[in-house]
N, C-alpha and C positions, 0 to 999 in steps of 0.2 A: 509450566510456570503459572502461579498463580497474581495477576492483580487484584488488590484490594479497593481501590477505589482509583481519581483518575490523576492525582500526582506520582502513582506508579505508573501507570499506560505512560506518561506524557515524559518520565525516566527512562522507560523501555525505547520512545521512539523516539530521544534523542541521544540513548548510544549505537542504533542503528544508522542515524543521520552520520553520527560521527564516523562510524565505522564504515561509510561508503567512500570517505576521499576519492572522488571523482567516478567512481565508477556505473557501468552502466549497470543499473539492477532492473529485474523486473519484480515486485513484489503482490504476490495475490495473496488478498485480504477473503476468509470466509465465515459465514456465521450468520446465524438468525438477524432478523431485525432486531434494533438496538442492543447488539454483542459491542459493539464500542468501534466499528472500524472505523467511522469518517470520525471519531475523537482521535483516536490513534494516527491519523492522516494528516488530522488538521497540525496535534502538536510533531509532527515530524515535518511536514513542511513546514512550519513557522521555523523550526531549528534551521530546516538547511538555507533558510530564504537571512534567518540572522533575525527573524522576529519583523522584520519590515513591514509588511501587510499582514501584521496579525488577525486583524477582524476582518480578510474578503479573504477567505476559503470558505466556502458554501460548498455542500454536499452536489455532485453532480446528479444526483439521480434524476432529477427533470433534461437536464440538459446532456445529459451523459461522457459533458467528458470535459475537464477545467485543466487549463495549462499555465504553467507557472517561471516566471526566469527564477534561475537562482543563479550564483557565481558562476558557477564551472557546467550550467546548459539550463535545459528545460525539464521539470517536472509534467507528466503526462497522469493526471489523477481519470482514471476511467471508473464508471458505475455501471455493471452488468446487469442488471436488478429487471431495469425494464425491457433487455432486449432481447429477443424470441427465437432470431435465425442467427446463425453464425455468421453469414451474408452481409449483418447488420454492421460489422466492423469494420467491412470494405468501406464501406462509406464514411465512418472515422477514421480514417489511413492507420489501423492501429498497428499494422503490420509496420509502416516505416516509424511509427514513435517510438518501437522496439531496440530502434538503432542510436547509441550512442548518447542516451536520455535517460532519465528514472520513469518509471513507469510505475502505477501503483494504482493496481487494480482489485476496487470493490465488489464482492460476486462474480468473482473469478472463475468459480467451479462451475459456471453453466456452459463456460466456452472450452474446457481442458484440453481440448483437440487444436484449438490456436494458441495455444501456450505455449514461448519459449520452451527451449528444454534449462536452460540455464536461467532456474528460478529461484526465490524465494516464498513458499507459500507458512500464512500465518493464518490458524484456525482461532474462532474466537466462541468460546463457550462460555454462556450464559451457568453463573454458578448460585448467583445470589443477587438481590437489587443493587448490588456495588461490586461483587467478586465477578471478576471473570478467568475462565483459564485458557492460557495462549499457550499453543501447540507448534511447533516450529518444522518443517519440513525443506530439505534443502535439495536443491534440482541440479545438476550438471556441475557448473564452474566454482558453485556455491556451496562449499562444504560447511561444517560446523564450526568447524574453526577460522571460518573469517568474519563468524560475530564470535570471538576470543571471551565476552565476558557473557558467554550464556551457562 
C-alpha cells in the first residue's frame, strides 16, 4: 500500500484505530529513520484517545516507552531504537503490557524473539520525500481479514 503524503498515514491509522473495538493488539512498527512510524502512531493514538491530548505524544525514543489511557485501557507505545539486549525489556515489564493493552511497538524487529505470536507487523518503506510504502504482515489471531478494508 502506497502513502502519498501524511493525510493518507493518518487515514490508514484511523481505520486501524477503528477496527480494533477493544481488542488487545500488538502492533510492530518497522523502517528506516524517518519512514513515518511515530507519525503513524501519533495519529492512531489521537484517534483512539478521541483527539484529547493531541499535542503530548512525543516519540519515546529517549525515554523508551509512553503510556497512554484511552476508554477501553491503556496504550503501551515502545521504541526499540536504543536498546541493545533483550534483557532490556525486563526492566520495562513489556512482557505484562502485552496483556490486555494495545501495544505499539517502534523498531520492533531487533527484539523478534520477544514478540507476541499474535501480531500485527507494519513495514514502512521510504519511497520518496513524501511516498512511503506500508507492507502489512499478520501473526497468529490476526488475520487479513480483521482489517476488512485493506
Amino acid at each position: 500500500m502506497i502513502v502519498s503524503n501524511e493525510k493518507d498515514t493518518q487515514n490508514i491509522a484511523n481505520k486501524i484505530a477503528n477496527s480494533i473495538n477493544g481488542t488487545n493488539l500488538v502492533l510492530c512498527l518497522n523502517g528506516d529513520l524517518g519512514a513515518g512510524k511515530t507519525t503513524f502512531t501519533r495519529h492512531l493514538i489521537r484517534n483512539l484517545q478521541n483527539n484529547k491530548f493531541a499535542n503530548e505524544i512525543p516519540s519515546p525514543t529517549f525515554t523508551l516507552l509512553q503510556i497512554y489511557d484511552y476508554q477501553l485501557g491503556q496504550i503501551y507505545h515502545y521504541d526499540f531504537y536504543r536498546l541493545d539486549k533483550i534483557e532490556e525489556l525486563f526492566e520495562l515489564n513489556f512482557s505484562e503490557s502485552l496483556r490486555n493493552n494495545i501495544c505499539i511497538i517502534e523498531w520492533a524487529n531487533k527484539f523478534k524473539k520477544a514478540l507476541p505470536v499474535d501480531r500485527v507487523e507494519i513495514d514502512f518503506e521510504i519511497i520518496s520525500e513524501n511516498s512511503r510504502k506500508l507492507k502489512f504482515n499478520f501473526s497468529g489471531k490476526f488475520k487479513k481479514d480483521f482489517f476488512q478494508w485493506l
